[in-house]
C-alpha positions as CSV (number, residue, x, y, z in Angstrom):
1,X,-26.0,18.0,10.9
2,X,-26.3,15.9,7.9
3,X,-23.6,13.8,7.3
4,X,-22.8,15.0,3.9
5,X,-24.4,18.6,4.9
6,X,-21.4,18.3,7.1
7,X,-18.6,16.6,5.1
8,X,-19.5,19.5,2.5
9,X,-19.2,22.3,4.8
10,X,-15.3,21.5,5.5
11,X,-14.0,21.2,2.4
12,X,-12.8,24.4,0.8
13,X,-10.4,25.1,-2.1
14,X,-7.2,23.8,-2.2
15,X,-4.4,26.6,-2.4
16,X,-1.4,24.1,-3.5
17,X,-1.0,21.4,-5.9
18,X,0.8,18.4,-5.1
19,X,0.1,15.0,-6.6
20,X,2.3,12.2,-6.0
21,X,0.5,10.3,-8.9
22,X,0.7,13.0,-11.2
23,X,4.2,14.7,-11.1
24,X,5.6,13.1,-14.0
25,X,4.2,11.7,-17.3
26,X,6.5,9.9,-19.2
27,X,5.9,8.7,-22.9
28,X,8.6,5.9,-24.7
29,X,8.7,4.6,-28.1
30,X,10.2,1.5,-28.1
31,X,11.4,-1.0,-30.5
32,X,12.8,-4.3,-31.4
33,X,16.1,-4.8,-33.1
34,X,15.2,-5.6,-36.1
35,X,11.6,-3.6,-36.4
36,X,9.5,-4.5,-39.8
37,X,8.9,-2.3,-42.6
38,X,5.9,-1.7,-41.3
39,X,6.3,-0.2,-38.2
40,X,9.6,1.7,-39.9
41,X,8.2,4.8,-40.7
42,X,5.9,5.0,-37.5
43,X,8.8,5.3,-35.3
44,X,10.8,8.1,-37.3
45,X,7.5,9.8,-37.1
46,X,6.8,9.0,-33.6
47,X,10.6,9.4,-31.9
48,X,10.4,13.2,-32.2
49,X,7.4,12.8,-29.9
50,X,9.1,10.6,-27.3
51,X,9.1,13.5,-24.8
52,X,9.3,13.5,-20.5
53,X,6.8,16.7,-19.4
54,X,6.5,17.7,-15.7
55,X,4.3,19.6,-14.1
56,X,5.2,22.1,-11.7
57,X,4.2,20.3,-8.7
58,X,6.7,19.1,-6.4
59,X,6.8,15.6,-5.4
60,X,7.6,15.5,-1.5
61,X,4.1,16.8,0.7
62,X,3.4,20.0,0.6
63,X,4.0,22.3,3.7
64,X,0.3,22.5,5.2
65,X,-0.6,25.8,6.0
66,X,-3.2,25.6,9.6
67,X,-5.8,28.7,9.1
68,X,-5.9,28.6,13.1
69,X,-4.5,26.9,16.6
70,X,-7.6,24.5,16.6
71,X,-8.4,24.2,12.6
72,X,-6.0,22.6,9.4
73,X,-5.8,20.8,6.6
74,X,-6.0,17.1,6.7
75,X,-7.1,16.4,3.5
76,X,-7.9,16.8,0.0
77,X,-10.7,15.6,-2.4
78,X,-11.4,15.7,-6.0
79,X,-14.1,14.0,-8.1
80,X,-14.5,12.8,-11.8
81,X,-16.4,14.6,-14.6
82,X,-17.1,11.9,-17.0
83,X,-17.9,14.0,-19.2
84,X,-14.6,15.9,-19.4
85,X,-13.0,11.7,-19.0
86,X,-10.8,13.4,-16.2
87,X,-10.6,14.8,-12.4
88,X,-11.5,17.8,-11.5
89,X,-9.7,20.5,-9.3
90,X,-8.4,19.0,-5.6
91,X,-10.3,20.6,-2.9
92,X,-9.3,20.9,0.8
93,X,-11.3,19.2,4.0
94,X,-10.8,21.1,7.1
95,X,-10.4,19.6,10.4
96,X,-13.7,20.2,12.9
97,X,-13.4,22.7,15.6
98,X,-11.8,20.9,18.6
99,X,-14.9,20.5,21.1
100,X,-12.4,19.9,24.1
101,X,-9.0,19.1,22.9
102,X,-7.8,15.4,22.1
103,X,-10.8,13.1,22.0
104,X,-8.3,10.2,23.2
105,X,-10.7,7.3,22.0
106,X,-13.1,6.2,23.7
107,X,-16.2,7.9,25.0
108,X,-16.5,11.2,24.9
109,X,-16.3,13.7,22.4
110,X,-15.2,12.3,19.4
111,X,-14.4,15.1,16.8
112,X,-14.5,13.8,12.7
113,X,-15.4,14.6,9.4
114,X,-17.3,11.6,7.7
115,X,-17.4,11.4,4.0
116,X,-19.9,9.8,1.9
117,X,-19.4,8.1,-0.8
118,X,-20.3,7.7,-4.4
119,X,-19.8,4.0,-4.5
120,X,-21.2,3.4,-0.8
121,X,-19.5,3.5,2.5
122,X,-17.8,6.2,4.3
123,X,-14.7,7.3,4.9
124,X,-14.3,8.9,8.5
125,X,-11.0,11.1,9.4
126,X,-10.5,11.7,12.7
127,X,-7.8,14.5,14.4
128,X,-6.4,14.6,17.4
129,X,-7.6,11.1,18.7
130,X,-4.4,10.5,21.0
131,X,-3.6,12.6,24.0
132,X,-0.2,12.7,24.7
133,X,0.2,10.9,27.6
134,X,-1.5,8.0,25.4
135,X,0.4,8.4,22.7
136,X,3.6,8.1,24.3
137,X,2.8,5.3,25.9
138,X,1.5,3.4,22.8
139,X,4.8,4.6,21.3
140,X,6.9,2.9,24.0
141,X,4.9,-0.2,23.9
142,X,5.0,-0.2,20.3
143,X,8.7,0.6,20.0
144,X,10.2,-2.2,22.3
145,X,7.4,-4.7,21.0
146,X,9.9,-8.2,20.5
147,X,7.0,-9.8,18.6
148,X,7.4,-8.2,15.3
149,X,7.0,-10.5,12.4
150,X,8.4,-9.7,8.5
151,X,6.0,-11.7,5.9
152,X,5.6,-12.3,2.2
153,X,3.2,-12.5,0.0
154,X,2.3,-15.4,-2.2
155,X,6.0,-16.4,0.1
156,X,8.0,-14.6,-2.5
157,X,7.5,-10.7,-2.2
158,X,8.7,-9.5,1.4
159,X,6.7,-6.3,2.2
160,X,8.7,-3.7,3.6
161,X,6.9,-3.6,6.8
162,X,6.5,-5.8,9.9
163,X,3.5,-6.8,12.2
164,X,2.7,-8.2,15.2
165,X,-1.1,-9.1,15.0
166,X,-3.1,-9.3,18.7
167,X,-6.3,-10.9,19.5
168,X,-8.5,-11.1,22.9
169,X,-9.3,-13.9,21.3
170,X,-6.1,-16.2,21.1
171,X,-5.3,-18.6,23.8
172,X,-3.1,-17.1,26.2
173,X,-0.1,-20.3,25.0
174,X,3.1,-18.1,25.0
175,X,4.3,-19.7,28.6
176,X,3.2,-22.8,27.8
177,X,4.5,-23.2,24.2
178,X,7.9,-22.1,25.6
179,X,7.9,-26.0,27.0
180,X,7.3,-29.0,25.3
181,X,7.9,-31.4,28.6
182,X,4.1,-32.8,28.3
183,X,4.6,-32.6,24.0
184,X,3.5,-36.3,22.9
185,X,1.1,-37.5,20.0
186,X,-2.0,-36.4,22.1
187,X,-0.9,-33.7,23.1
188,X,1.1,-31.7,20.4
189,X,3.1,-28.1,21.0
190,X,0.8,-25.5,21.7
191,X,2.8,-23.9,19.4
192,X,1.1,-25.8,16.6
193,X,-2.7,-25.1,18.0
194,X,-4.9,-22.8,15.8
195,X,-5.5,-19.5,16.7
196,X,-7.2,-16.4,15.4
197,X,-5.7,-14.6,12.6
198,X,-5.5,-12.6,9.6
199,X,-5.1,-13.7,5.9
200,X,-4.3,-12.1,2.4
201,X,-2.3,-12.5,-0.8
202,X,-1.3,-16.0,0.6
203,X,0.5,-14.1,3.6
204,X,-1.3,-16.2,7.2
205,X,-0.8,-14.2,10.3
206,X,-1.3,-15.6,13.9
207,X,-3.0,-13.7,16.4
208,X,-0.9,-13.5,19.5
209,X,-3.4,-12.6,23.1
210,X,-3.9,-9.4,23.2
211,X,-2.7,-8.8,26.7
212,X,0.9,-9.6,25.8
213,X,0.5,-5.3,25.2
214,X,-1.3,-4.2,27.9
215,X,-1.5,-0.5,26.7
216,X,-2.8,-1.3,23.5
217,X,-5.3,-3.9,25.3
218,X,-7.1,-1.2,26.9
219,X,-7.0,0.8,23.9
220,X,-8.4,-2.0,21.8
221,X,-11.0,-2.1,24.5
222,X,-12.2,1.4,24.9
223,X,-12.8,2.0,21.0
224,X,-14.3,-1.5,20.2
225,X,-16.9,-0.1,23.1
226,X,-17.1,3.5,21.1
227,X,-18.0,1.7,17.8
228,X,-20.8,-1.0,20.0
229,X,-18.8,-4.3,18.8
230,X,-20.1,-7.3,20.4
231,X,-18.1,-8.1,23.8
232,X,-16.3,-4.7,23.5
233,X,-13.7,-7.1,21.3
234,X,-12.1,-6.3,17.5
235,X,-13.2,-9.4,15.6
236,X,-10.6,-9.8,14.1
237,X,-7.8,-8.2,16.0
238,X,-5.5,-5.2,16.5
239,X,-2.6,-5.2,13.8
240,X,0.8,-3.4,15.1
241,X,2.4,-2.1,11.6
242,X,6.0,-0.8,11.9
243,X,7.8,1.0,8.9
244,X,11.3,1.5,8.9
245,X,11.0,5.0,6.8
246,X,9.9,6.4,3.7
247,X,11.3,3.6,1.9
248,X,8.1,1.2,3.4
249,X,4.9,1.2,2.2
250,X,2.2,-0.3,0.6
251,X,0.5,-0.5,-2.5
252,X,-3.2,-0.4,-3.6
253,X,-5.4,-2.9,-2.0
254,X,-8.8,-2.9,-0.3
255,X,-9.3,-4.6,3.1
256,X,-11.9,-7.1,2.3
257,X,-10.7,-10.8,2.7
258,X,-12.2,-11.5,5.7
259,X,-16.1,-9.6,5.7
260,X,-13.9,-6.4,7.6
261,X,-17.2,-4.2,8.7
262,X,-15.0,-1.5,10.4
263,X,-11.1,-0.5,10.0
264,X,-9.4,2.1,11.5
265,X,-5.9,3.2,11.5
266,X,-4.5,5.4,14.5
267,X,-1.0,6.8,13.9
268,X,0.7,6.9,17.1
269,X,4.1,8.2,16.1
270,X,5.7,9.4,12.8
271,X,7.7,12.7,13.4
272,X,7.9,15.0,10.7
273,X,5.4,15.9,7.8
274,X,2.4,13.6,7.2
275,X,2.8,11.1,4.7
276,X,-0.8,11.0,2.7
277,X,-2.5,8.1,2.4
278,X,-4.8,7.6,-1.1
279,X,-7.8,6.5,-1.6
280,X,-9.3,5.8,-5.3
281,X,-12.0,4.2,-7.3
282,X,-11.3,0.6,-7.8
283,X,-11.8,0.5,-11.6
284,X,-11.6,-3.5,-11.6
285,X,-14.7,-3.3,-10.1
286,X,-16.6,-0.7,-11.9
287,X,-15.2,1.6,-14.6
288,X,-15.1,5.2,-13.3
289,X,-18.4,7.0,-13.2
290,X,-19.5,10.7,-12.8
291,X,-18.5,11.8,-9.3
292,X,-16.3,9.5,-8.1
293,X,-13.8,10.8,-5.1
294,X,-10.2,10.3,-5.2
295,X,-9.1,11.7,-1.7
296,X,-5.7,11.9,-0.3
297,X,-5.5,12.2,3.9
298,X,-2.7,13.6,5.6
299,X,-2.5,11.6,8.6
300,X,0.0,12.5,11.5
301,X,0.7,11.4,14.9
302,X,-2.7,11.5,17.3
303,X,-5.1,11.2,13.8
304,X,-7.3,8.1,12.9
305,X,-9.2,7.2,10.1
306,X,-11.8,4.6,9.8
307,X,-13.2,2.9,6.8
308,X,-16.8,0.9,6.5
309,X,-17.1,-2.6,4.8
310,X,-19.5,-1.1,1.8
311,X,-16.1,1.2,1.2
312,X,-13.7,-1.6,1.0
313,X,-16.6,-2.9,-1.9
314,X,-15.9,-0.2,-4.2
315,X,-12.6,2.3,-3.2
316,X,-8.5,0.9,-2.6
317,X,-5.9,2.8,-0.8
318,X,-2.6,2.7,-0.3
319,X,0.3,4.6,1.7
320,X,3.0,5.5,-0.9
321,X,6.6,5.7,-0.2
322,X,8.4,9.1,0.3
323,X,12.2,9.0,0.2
324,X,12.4,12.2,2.0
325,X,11.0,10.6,5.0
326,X,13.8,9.6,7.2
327,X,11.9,8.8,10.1
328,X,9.9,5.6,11.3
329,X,6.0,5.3,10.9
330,X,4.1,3.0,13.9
331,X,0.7,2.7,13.3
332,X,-2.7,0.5,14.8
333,X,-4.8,-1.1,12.8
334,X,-7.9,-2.3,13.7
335,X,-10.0,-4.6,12.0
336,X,-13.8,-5.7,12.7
337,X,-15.1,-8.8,10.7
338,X,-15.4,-12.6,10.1
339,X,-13.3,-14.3,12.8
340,X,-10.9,-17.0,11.0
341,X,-8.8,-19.7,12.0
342,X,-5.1,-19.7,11.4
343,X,-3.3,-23.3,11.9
344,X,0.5,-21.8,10.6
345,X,1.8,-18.1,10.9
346,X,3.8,-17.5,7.2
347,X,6.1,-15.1,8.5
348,X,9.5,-14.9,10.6
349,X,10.4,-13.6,13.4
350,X,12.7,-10.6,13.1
351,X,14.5,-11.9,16.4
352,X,15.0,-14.8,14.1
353,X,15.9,-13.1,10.9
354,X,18.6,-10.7,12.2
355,X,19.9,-13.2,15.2
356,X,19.5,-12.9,18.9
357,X,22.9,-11.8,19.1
358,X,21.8,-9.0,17.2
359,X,18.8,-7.9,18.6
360,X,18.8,-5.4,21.8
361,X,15.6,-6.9,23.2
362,X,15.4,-4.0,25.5
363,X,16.0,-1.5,22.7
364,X,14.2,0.5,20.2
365,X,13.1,-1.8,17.6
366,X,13.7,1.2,15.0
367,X,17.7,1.5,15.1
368,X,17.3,-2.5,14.4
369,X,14.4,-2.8,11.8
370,X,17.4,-1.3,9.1
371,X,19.1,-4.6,9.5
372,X,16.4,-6.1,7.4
373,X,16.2,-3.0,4.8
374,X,15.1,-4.8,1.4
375,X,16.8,-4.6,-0.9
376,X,15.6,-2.2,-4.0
377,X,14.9,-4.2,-7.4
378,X,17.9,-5.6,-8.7
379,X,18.1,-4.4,-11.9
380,X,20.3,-7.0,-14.8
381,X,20.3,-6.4,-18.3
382,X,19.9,-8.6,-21.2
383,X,18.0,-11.8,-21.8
384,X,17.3,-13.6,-18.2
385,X,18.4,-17.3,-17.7
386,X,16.1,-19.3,-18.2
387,X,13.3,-17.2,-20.0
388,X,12.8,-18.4,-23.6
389,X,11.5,-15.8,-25.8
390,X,8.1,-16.6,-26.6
391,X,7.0,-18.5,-23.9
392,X,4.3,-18.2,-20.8
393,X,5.5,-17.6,-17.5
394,X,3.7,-16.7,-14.1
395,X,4.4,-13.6,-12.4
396,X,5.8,-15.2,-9.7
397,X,8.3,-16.9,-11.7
398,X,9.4,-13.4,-13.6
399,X,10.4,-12.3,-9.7
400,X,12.1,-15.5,-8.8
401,X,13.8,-15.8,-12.2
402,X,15.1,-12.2,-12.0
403,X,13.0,-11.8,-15.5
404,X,10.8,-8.8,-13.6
405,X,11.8,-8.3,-10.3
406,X,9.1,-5.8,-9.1
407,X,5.6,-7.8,-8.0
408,X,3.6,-4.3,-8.3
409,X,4.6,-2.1,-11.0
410,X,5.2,-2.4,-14.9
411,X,8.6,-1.2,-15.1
412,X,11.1,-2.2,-12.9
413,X,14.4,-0.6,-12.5
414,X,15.4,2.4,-10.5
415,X,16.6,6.4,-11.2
416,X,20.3,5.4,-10.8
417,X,20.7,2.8,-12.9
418,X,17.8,2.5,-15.4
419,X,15.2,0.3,-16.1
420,X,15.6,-3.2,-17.2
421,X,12.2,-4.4,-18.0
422,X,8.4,-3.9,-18.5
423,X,5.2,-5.8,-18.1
424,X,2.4,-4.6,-20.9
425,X,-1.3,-5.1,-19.0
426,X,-3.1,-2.5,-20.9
427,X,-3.3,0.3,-23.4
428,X,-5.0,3.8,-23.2
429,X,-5.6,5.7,-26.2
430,X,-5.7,8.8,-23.7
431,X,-2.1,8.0,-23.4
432,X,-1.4,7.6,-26.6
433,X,0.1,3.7,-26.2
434,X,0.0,1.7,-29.3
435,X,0.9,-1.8,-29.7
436,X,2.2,-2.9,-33.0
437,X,4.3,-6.3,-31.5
438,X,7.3,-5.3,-33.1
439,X,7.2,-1.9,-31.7
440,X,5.8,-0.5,-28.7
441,X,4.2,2.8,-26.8
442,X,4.4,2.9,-23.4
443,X,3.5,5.5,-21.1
444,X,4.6,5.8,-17.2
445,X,4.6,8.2,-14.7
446,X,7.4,9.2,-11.4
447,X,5.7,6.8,-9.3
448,X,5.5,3.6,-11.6
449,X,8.9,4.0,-12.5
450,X,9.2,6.4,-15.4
451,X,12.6,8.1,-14.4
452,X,14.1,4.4,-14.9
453,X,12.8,4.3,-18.0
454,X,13.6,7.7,-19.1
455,X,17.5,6.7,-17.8
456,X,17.8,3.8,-20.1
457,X,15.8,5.4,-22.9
458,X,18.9,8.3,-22.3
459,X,21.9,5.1,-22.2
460,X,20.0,3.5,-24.9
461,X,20.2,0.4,-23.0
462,X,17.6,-2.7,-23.8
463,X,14.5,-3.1,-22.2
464,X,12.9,-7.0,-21.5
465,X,9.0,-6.7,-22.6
466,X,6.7,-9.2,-21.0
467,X,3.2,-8.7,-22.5
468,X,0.1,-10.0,-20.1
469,X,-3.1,-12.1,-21.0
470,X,-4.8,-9.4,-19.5
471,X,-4.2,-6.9,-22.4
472,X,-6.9,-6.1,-24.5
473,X,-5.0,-6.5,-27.9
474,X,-4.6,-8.7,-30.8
475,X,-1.1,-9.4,-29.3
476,X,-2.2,-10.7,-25.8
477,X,-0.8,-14.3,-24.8
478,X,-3.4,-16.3,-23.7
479,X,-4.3,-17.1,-20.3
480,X,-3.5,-20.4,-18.6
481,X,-6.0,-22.9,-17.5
482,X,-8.4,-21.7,-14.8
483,X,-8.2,-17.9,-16.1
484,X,-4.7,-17.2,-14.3
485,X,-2.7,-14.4,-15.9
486,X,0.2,-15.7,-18.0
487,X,3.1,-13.5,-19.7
488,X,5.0,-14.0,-22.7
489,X,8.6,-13.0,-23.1
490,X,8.5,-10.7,-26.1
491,X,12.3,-9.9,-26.3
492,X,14.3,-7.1,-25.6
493,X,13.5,-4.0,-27.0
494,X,15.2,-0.9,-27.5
495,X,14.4,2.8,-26.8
């Protein structure tokens, strides 16, 4: 059957509506202390209007209803009407028909719904790739892995997640690197030898040799052979990724800095409802066009979904946090594409982090991954020390300074205590944002931090603004020298 023939014939209308993205639209009117004449009447006009509207939709996964024993919902797709300048209505994709139970990876029957794409590429979900025995073996491996690294991007924001990255590829230097006897100028620790890796946002991950995990070794092996990779071998490796809970996640990005030709992700154990993953349009790339997908997969234990290189071109996902997910999330990753050398691994070792003394190296790494919870955004109010009103500043700086302490989103702050500040990258009419310096309209929704907002907007507590050279406004900073984004501190404004 034709690919999209087929993609097309499993997806049928949704009967729930749940959007994480959606739930809550927050619109705030802010202003400066002493607002100009000016702007005066605007915000009597305008603070009326201030208003928080929810939809309906809950904000936790909906309960997914399975039409039969072998067919249910592991999906849902909608596309955008340009000419309506919105999305249209989510529609569900159905599992295939099992041809045999669990395809278990490779060879054999491998049941999955493939997706073509507007933009290029195609997204493949695939059930029930894990039989059980499998699975519980991965988990094991997986779960008493002592390799498990915690890294940071640009080496100031920790992601709440850890790896351990695995090569056939790497030099098999664990033994030998444990002894430096023969170390001399000649011949320095093998510790210090390049190996294959994995880089992006300035984090440098090390491949350790793949047969350090003997389960996942013969895993590795038996898909690379299912998708015809050169020497049955993942180019680039096989990345173990371990969340602690709903807490961890990740945020949009693309898997493209090093030619990736083929992803896949195989969840192999996360109890409890699936967490959806989301795909979207990238609009940095191209401004969104008739027909283009967002899709959001509900991925449990056993499933798999793979991802071409012409995908990564045009689409960015991300796995969004769910705080009423207690339970831990291990998951394979693997990757297909230019093979790079990496001289100096940026992360730490947990062992290291959290102290031998602490760590049951025997033990579930789960009950021992909450020693190194991170900490949510610390949230101060008032000017920031040293932050000078007026003056450029790097993104990197706001979070080190404490000036903007979330490296993602444009308000930082949380539902418990408020929010203390706001980064200004862009205005949308469709929102309704307006920008008159001395005053402000700023629009956010549940996930980007709009309860915070609303909180402090309720305690009428002051708000930092840092506006970005990337606005598209008479009031945009300028850039610093070789185009790299610079904010200005703006002040603190009030709600």
């Amino acid at each position: 059957m034709d690919v999209l023939a087929r993609a097309a014939a499993t997806i049928q209308r949704l009967e729930y509506d749940y959007d994480e993205t959606e739930t809550t639209t927050t619109t705030m009117r802010v202003e400066t202390n002493e607002p100009s004449s000016s702007s005066s009447s605007s915000s009597s006009s305008s603070s009326s209007s201030s208003s928080t509207s929810s939809s309906s939709s809950s904000s936790s996964s909906p309960s997914l209803p399975h039409p039969s024993p072998e067919r249910r919902i592991i999906g849902r797709i909608r596309r955008y009407d340009e000419r309506e300048r919105r999305y249209g209505e989510w529609n569900d994709i159905m599992s295939p028909p099992l041809i045999g139970g669990s395809t278990d990876g490779g060879g054999g029957n491998m049941d999955r719904v493939d997706i073509s794409l507007r933009r290029g590429g195609k997204l493949g979900i695939r059930p029930n790739m894990l039989s059980t025995s499998r699975r519980s073996a991965l988990s094991a491996s997986m779960r008493t892995c002592k390799h498990y690294r915690q890294y940071a991007r640009m080496g100031v924001y920790q992601e709440p997640r850890f790896h351990v990255l695995l090569s056939s590829m790497a030099s098999d230097i664990i033994a030998k690197s444990s002894s430096d006897d023969d170390d001399d100028d000649e011949n320095p620790p093998a510790s210090s030898y390049p190996r294959p890796g994995y880089s992006y946002h300035g984090i440098r991950m090390r491949a350790l040799p793949m047969n350090v995990m003997p389960d996942v070794e013969d895993y590795a092996r038996e898909l690379a052979r299912h998708y015809g990779l050169p020497n049955d071998a993942w180019g680039i490796g096989v990345d173990l990724i371990a969340y602690r809970d709903g807490e961890d996640g990740i945020g949009w990005h693309a898997d493209d800095t090093q030619g990736e030709s083929v992803v896949l992700c195989v969840v192999v154990d996360a109890p409890g409802e699936p967490r959806p993953v989301h795909f979207r349009p990238n609009v940095r790339s191209c401004p969104l066009m008739d027909g283009d997908e967002e899709i959001q997969l509900y991925v449990g234990e056993t499933d798999g979904y793979d991802m071409d290189g012409v995908m990564q071109c045009g689409y960015e996902h991300r796995l969004p946090k769910r705080t009423d997910s207690p339970s831990p999330r291990f998951v394979l990753i693997f990757r297909h594409g230019d093979v790079a050398s990496v001289p100096i691994d940026s992360g730490m070792a947990v062992a290291d982090i959290v102290g031998c003394d602490d760590l049951d190296m025997d033990g579930d790494v789960a009950s021992m991954f909450s020693l190194l919870r991170v900490k949510r955004p610390l949230v101060s109010f008032g000017h920031p020390q040293g932050i000078v009103e007026g003056s450029l500043y790097s993104r990197r700086f706001l979070y080190s300074s404490y000036g903007h302490r979330s490296d993602q989103r444009g308000v930082n702050g949380n539902v418990q205590d408020g929010a203390d500040s706001i980064v200004v990258s862009r205005q949308c009419p469709d929102h309704r944002e307006e920008d008159g310096l001395q005053w402000l309209r700023y629009t956010s929704n549940r996930s980007q931090g709009a309860g915070a907002l609303c909180l402090s907007r309720d305690r009428l507590r002051p708000v930092r603004v840092f506006r970005s050279s990337r606005l598209k406004t008479e009031f945009a900073p300028p850039e610093f020298d070789g185009g790299r984004t610079s904010y200005r501190y703006d002040g603190l404004c009030k709600p």
